[in-house]
Backbone as numpy.savetxt, mean C-alpha at the origin, in Angstrom:
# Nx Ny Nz CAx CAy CAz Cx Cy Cz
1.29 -12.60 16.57 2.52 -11.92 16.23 2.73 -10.77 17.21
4.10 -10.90 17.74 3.99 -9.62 19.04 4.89 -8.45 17.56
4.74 -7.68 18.07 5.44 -6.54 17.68 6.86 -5.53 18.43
7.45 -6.39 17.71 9.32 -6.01 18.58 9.10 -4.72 18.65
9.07 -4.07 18.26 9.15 -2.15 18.10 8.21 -1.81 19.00
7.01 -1.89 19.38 6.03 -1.97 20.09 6.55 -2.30 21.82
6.60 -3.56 22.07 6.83 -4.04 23.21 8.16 -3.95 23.44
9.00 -3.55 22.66 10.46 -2.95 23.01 10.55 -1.77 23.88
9.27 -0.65 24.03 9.36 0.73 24.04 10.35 1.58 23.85
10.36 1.99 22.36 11.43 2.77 22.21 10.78 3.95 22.17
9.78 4.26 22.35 9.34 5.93 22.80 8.39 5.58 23.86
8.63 6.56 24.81 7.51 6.89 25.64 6.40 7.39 24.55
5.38 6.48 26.37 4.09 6.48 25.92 3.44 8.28 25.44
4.14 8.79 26.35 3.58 10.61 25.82 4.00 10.95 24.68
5.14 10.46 23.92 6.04 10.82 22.73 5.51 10.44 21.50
4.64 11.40 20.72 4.42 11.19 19.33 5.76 11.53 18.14
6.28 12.61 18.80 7.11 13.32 17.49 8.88 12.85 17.80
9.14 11.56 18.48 10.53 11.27 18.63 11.17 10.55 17.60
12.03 10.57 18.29 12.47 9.78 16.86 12.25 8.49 16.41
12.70 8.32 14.97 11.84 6.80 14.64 12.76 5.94 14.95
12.61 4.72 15.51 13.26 4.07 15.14 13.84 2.83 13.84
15.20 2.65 13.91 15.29 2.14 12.41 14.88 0.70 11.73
14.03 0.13 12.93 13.57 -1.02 12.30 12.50 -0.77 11.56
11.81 -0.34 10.53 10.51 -0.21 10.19 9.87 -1.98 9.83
8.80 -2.05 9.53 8.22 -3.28 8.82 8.41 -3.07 7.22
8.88 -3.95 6.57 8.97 -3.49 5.09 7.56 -4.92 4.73
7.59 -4.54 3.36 6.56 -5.28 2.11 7.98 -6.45 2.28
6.74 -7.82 2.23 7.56 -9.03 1.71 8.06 -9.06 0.44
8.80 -9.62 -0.03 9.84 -9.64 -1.48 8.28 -10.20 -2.31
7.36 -11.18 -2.06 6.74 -11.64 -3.15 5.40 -10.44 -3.16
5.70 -9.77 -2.64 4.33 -8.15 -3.00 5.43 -8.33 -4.43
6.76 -7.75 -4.71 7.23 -7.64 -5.90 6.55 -8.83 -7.60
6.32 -10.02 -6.94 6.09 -10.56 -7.86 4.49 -10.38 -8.08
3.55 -10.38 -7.18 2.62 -9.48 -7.60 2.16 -8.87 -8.02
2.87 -7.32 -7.84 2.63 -6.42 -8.41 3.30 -6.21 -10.26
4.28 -7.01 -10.58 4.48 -7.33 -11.63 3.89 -8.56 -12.61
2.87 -9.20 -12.00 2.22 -9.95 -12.56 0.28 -8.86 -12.57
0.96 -7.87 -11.93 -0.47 -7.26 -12.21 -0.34 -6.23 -13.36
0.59 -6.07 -13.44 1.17 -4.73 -14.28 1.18 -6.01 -15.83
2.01 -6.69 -15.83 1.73 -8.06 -16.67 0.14 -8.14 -17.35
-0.51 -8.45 -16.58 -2.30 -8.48 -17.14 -2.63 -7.13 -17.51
-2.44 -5.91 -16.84 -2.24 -4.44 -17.44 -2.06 -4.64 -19.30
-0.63 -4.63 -19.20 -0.11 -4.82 -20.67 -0.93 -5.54 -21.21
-1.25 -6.82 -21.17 -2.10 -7.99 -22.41 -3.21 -7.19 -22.79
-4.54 -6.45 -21.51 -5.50 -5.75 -21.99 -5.41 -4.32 -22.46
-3.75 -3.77 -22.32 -3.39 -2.54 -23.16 -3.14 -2.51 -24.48
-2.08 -4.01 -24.59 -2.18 -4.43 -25.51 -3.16 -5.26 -26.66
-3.58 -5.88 -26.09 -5.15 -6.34 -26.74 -6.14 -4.93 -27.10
-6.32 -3.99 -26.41 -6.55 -2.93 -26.88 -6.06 -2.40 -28.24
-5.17 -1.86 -28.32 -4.34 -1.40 -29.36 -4.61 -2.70 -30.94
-4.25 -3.64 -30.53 -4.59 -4.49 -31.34 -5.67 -4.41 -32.33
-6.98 -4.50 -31.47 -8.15 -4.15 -32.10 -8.47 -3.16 -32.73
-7.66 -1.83 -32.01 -7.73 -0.63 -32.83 -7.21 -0.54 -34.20
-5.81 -1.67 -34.20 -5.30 -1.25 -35.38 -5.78 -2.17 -36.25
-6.60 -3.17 -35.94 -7.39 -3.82 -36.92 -8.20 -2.88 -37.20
-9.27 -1.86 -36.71 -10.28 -1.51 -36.81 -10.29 -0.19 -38.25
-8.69 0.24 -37.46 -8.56 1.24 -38.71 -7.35 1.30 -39.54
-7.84 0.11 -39.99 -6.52 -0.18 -40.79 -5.96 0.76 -42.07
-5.77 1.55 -41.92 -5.11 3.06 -42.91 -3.79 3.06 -42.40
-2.95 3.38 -43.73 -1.70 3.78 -43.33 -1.40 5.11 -43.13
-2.16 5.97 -43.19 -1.89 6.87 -42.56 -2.35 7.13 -41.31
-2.58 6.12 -40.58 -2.76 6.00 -38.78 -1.55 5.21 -38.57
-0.45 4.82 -39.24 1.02 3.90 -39.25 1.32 4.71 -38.41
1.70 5.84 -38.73 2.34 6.35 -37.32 2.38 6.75 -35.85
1.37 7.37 -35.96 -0.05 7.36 -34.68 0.17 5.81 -33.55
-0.28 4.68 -34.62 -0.36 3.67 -33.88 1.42 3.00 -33.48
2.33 3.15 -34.11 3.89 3.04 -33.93 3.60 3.52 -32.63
3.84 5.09 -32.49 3.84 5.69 -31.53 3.03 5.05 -30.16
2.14 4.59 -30.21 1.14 4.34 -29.08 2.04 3.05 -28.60
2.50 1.94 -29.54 3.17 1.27 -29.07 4.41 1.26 -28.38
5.12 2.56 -29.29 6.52 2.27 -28.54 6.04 3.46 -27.32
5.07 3.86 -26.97 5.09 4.86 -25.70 4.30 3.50 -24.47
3.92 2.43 -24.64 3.24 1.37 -24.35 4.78 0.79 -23.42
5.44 0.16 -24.52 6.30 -0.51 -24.42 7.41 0.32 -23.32
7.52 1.86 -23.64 8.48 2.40 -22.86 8.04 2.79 -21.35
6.57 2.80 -21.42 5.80 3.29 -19.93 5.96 1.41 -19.03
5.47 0.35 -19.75 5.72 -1.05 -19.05 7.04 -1.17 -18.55
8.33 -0.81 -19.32 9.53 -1.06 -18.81 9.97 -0.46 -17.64
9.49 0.95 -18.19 10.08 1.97 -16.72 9.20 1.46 -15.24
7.85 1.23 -15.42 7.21 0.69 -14.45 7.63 -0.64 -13.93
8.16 -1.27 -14.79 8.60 -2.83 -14.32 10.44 -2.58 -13.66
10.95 -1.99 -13.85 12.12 -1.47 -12.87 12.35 -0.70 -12.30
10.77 0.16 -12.13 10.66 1.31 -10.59 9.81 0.20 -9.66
9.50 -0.90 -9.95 8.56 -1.60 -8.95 9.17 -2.14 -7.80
10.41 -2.63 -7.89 11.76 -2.69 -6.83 11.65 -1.90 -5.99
11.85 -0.60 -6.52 11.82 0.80 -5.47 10.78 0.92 -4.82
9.66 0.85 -5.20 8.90 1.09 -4.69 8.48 0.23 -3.80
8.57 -0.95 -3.51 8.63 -2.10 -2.45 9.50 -1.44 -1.80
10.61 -1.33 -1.88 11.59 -1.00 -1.08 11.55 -0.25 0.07
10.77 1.15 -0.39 10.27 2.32 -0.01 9.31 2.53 0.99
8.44 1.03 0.64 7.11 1.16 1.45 7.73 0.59 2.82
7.12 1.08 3.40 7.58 0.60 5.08 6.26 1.51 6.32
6.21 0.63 7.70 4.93 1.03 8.32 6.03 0.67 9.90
5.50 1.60 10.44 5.28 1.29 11.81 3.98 1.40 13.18
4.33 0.41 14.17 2.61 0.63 14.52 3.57 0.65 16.20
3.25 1.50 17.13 4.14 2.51 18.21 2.38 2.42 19.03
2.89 2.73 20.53 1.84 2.80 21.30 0.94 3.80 21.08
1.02 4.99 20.62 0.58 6.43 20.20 -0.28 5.91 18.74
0.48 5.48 18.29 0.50 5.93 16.19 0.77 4.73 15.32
0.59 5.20 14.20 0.88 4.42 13.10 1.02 4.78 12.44
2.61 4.50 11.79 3.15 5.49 10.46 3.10 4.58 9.54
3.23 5.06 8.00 2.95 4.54 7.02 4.35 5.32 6.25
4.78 4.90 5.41 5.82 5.79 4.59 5.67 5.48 3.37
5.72 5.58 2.33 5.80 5.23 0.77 6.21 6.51 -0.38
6.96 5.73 -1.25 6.89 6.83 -2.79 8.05 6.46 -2.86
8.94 6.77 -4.35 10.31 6.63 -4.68 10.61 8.33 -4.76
9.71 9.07 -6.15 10.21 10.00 -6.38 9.53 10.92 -5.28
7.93 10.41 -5.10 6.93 11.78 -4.49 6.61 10.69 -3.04
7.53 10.96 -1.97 7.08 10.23 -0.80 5.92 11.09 -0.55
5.20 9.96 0.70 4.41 10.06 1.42 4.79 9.52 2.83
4.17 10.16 3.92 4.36 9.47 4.97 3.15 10.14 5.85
2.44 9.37 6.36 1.33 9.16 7.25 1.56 8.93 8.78
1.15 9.91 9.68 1.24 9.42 10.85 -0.19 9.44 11.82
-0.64 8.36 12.00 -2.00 8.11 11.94 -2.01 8.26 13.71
-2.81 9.01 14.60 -2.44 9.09 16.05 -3.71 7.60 16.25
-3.62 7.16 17.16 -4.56 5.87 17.23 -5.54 6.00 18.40
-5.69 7.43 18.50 -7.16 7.94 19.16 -7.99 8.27 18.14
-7.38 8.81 16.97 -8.30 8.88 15.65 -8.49 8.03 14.92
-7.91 6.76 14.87 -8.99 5.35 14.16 -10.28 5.27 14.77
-10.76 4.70 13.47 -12.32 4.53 14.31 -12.35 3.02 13.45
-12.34 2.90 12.64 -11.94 1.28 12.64 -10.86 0.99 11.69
-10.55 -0.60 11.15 -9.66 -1.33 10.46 -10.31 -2.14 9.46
-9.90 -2.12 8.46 -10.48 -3.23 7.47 -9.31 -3.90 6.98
-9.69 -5.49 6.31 -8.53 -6.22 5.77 -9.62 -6.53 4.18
-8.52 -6.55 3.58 -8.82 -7.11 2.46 -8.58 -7.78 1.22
-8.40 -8.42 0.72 -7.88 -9.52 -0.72 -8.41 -9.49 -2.06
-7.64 -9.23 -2.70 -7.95 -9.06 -4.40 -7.54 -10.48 -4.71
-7.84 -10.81 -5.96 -7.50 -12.34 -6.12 -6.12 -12.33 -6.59
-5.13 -11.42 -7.10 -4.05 -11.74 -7.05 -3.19 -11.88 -5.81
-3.81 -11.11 -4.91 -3.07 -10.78 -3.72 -3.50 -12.04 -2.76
-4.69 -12.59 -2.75 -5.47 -14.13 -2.39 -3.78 -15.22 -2.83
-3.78 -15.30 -4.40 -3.06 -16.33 -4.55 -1.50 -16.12 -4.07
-0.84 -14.95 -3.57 0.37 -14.29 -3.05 0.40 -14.51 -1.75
-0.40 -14.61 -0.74 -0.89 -14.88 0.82 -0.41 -13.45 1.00
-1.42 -12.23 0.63 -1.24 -10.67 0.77 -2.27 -10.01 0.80
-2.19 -8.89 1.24 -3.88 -8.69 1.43 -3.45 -6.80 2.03
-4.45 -6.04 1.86 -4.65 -4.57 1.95 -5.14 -4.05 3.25
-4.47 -3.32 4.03 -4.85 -2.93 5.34 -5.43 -1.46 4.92
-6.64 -0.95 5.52 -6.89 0.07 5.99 -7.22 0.54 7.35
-7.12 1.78 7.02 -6.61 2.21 8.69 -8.38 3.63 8.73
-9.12 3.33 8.67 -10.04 4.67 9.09 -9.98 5.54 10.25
-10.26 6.99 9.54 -9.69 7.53 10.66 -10.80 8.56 11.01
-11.05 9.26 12.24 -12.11 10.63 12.14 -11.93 11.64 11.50
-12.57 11.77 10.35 -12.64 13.13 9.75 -11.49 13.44 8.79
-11.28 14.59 8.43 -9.41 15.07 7.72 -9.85 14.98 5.94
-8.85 15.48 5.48 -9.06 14.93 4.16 -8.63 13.72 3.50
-7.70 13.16 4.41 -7.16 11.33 4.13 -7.54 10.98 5.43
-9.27 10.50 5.52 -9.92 10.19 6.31 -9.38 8.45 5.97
-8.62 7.94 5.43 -8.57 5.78 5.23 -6.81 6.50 4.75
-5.83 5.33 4.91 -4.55 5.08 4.79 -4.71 3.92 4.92
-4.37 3.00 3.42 -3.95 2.07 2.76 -2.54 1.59 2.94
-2.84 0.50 3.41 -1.32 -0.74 3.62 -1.48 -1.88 2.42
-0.78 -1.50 1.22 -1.51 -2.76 0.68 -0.44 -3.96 0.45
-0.61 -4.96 0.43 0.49 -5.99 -0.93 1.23 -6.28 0.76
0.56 -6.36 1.96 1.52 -6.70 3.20 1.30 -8.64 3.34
1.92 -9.29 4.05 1.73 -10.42 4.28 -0.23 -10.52 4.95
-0.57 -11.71 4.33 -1.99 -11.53 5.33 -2.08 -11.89 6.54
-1.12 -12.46 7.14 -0.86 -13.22 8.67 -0.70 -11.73 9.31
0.56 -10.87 8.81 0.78 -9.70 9.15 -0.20 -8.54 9.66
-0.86 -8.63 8.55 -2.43 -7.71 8.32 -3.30 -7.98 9.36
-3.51 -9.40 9.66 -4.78 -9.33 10.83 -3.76 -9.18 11.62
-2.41 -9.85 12.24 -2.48 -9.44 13.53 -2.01 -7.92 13.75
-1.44 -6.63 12.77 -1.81 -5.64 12.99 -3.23 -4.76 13.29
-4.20 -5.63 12.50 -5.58 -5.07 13.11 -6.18 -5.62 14.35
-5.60 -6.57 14.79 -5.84 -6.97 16.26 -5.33 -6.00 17.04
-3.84 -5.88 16.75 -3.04 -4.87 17.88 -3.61 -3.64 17.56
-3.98 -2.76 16.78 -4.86 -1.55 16.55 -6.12 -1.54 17.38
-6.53 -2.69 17.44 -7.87 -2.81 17.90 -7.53 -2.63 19.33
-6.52 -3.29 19.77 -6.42 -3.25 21.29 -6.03 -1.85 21.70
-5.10 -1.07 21.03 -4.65 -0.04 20.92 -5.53 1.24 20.86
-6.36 0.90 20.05 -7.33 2.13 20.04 -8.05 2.77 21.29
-7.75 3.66 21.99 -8.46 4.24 23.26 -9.87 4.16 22.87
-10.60 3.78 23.95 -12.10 3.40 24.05 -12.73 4.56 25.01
-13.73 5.54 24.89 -14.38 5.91 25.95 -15.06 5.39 26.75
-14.87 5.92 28.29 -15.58 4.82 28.84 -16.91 5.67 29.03
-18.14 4.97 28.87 -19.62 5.41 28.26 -20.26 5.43 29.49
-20.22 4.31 30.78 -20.33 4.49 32.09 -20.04 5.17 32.22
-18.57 6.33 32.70 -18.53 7.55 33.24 -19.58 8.27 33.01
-19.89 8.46 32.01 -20.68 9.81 31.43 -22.37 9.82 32.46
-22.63 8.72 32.92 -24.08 8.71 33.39 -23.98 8.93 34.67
């Protein structure tokens, strides 16, 4: 996979802080079904939870207590199941001769700009929902900092390795001959 944004050069090679350009990489549409089939298994063992509880203490004066737990159950699944849109939406990465930005959040963004003299390596990886989705979790390690790893997750997995290929190539190497 070449990388249009990349081999386009829309910033010089000296230019970390220019401007972005507006193609970013977004999350494929089926990260959405994913992540709502994970939130899905969430609920059954939240719910299966609760269940047992209210077998366990079956008093009516825990009726209300347990009402409550449900309808705060029921109202936290919904809001999460129609902010999950946004939040796909939101997520977006770019990978530039310099750097690698990361962007995410609806209400509380984040955005990461990773310089790619400070990786020190890449990992890929697959959860079994994300296995049966063809999706998989990029990390990005970096030297030192206090967000020493930046997480790409729920990206295509074709996507994923060949961004850790191009990182790999990307990453400045010392040369270890000079030094002797």
């Amino acid at each position: 996979m070449t990388n249009q944004l990349l081999d386009a050069g829309f910033l010089d090679d000296q230019c970390l802080t220019g401007p972005l350009p507006d193609q970013w990489l977004l999350l494929p549409t089926v990260a959405l079904t994913k992540r709502r089939y994970s939130w899905l298994l969430t609920l059954i063992v939240v719910v299966s939870g609760l269940m047992v509880a209210q077998w366990w203490w079956d008093s009516h004066w825990l009726f209300p207590l347990v009402l409550a737990c449900w309808g705060l159950t029921g109202l936290i699944f919904l809001a999460s199941w129609f902010c999950l849109p946004l939040d796909i939406r939101h997520t977006r990465f770019l990978l530039r001769t310099q750097d690698f930005l990361l962007q995410s959040g609806v209400l509380w963004r984040r955005a990461a700009l990773i310089p790619l003299h400070r990786v020190q390596h890449v990992t890929i990886s697959q959860g079994p929902l994300q296995k049966r989705f063809g999706l998989a979790t990029l990390k990005v390690y970096t030297a030192g900092g206090l967000d020493a790893e930046a997480a790409l997750a729920d990206i295509e997995y074709r996507v994923a390795q060949a961004l850790s290929e191009q990182l790999s190539q990307l990453i400045p190497r010392g040369d270890t001959d000079a030094e002797h």
